[in-house]
Every structure is written in C-alpha cells, then in structure tokens.
N, C-alpha and C positions, 0 to 999 in steps of 0.2 A: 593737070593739063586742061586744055579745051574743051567743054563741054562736058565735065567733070559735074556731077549733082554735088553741091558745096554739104560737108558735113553738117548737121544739126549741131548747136551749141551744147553741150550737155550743162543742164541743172544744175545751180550752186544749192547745196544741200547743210543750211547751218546746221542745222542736228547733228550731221555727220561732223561737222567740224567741231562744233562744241565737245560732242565724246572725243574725239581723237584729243584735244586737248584737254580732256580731262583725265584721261586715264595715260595718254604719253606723256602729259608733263607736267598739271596741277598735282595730281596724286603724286607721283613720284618724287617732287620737289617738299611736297611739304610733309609726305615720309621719311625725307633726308633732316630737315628742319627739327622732326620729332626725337630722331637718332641722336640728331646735335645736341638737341637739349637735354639728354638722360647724358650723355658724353659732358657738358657742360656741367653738371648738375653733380657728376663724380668726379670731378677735377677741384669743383668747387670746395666740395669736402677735402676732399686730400690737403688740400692748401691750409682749410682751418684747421686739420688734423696737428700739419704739420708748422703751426705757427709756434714762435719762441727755440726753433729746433733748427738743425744746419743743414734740413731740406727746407727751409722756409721759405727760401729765394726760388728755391727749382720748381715747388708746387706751385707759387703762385706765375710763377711763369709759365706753367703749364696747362692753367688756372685760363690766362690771358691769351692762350694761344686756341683755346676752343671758345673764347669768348670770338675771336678773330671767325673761326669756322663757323660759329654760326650768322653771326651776322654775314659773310660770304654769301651764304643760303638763306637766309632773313634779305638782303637786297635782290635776289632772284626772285621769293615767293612773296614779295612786297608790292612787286608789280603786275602778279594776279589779283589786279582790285576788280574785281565780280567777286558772285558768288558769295560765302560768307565773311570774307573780306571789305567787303561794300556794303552787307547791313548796316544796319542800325548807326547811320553815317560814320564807317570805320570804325566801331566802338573795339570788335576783337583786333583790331591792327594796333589801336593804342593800348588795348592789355598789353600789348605784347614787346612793341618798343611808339613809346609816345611822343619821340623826335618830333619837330622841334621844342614841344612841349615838355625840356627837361627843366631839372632844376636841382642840383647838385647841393643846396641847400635845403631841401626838402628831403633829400638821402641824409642827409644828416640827423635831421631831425626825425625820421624813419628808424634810424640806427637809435635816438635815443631815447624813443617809443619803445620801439623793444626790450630796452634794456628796462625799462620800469615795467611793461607791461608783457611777460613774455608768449602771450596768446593773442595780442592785439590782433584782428582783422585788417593786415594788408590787404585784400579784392576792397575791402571799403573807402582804401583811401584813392587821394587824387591818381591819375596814371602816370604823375611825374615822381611819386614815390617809390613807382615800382615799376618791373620792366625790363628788358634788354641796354636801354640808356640809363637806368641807373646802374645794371651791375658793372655796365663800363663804369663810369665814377667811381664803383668801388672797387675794381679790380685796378683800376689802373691813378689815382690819386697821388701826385705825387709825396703826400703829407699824411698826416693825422690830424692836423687842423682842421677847423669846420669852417666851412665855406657859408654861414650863415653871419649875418651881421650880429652886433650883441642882443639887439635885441629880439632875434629868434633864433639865438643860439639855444642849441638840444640842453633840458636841464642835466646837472652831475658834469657835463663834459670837460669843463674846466679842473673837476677836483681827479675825472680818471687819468689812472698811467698810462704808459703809451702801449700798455701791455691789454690794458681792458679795452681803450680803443679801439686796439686792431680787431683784439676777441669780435669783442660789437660789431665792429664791420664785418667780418668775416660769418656769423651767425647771422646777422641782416644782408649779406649776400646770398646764403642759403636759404633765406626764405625767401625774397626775390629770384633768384634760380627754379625755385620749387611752383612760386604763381606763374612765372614767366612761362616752365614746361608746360603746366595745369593747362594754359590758354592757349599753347600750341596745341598740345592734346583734343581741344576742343574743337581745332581747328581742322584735324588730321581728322576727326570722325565728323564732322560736317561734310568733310570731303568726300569722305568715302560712302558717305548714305546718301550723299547729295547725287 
C-alpha cells in the first residue's frame, strides 16, 4: 500500500545457480547416461550371443531398444554444453556420438579392421568410426552390404558369409558399445569432481 518502504531486490547469485544445476540435473542426467550405457553394452552382448539362433531377432531388438534409451538421455545431456562437454571444442561430445560427422562407410571399414586386426585401437581412429552414431548403423542396417564404394570397400568382405558379416558387426558393435560407455564414464567423473 501507500507508503510502504519497497522491498530490496535480492542478489542473483550464479554460484548458487550453477550448484543447483549441477547436482539437480547435470549429475543426475549423466548418471542415467552412464546406467544406459552398461544397459546398452549388455544387450549388445546378448544379441551377439544370440546370433545364427531363434533368439536372434528378439536380442537384437532389444539390442535397438536400449540404443533408443540411451540416445533419449544422450539428447538431454547433449545440451549441457558447459563444463566438460565444451572442452577442448567438444572433443568428449564427439567420443561419444559425432553426429553429423557420421559415415556408415567408415563403420564398415571399422568392422573390417577388426576382423584382420583383432586389438586395433578404435580411441585412435576418426570419431566417425566410433560412437553412438555408429552403433545405430550397426544395430539397425538394413543389410550386410557395405555401404562403402569399391573402392574403399573393407578388405575380405566380398569373400565373407553372411554369417561372418553379421559376427564382424556384431563384435565391432561391442567394441564401439565398450569406447562409447569408456567416454561417458569419463564424462560421469568429470562431473562429479568437477
């Protein structure tokens, strides 16, 4: 009313905002992230377990359905770019899915690196080789054809069955699954010490 002394404005206080979002929703989001991807990472398996076999279809569609949940929670904690997300000009954003920078033909040739080389250093290759955008490609491909022209077609590919194929993908899915959790992992304890 009238003659009322007007209240002081109280202080915006980023500190205080930055904790609150870090511990109500950066932390928690990219602890859901880290869940997904051990979740992700044992579906993965189950699938190659169960290749050549009459769960083969159910695995991997179960396979494709935690690929679904994580990227759900991968587009949530995609748009916390601060923090270690924003380093080193999003370099852990692309470990981890390097959209638009994929290439479905580099999965290929991924797939048949390993198969000659079964210790190769996927962290050394490009981030289109590896990632959340590759194991869509390889969880969800309609085919076993390689998506490479001939001439950077994967060597051997033309002579394997369609039974080594899927293998190959399926064991270069797992190792993609396994870098891809590593860099969430990395990501989960940047957070939480940060």
């Amino acid at each position: 009313g009238c003659g009322e002394e007007p209240q002081p404005t109280p202080k915006f206080d980023a500190t205080l905002m930055m904790t609150n979002l870090a511990h109500n929703h950066f932390v928690p989001a990219v602890g859901q992230l880290d869940e997904d991807a051990k979740k992700l990472y044992g579906a993965t398996q189950k699938w190659c377990a169960a290749l050549g076999t009459a769960d083969e279809a159910a695995k991997l569609s179960g396979a494709q359905a935690a690929w679904k949940t994580i990227m759900a929670t991968w587009q949530r904690v995609e748009l916390m770019k601060i923090g270690p997300l924003a380093a080193s000009s999003g370099a852990l954003r692309d470990d981890i899915y390097s959209w638009p920078t994929a290439s479905a033909c580099a999965v290929d040739q991924g797939v048949g690196k390993l198969k000659l080389e079964p210790n190769f250093p996927i962290q050394d290759m490009l981030v289109n080789w590896r990632g959340l955008d590759a194991l869509e490609y390889l969880l969800f491909a309609p085919s076993l054809d390689t998506q490479c022209p001939d001439s950077a077609k994967p060597p051997l590919w033309d002579v394997l069955s369609k039974t080594d194929k899927a293998k190959a993908r399926c064991t270069y899915a797992l190792l993609v699954a396994a870098n891809a959790g590593g860099h969430i992992a990395t990501l989960k304890h940047a957070w939480a010490t940060d």
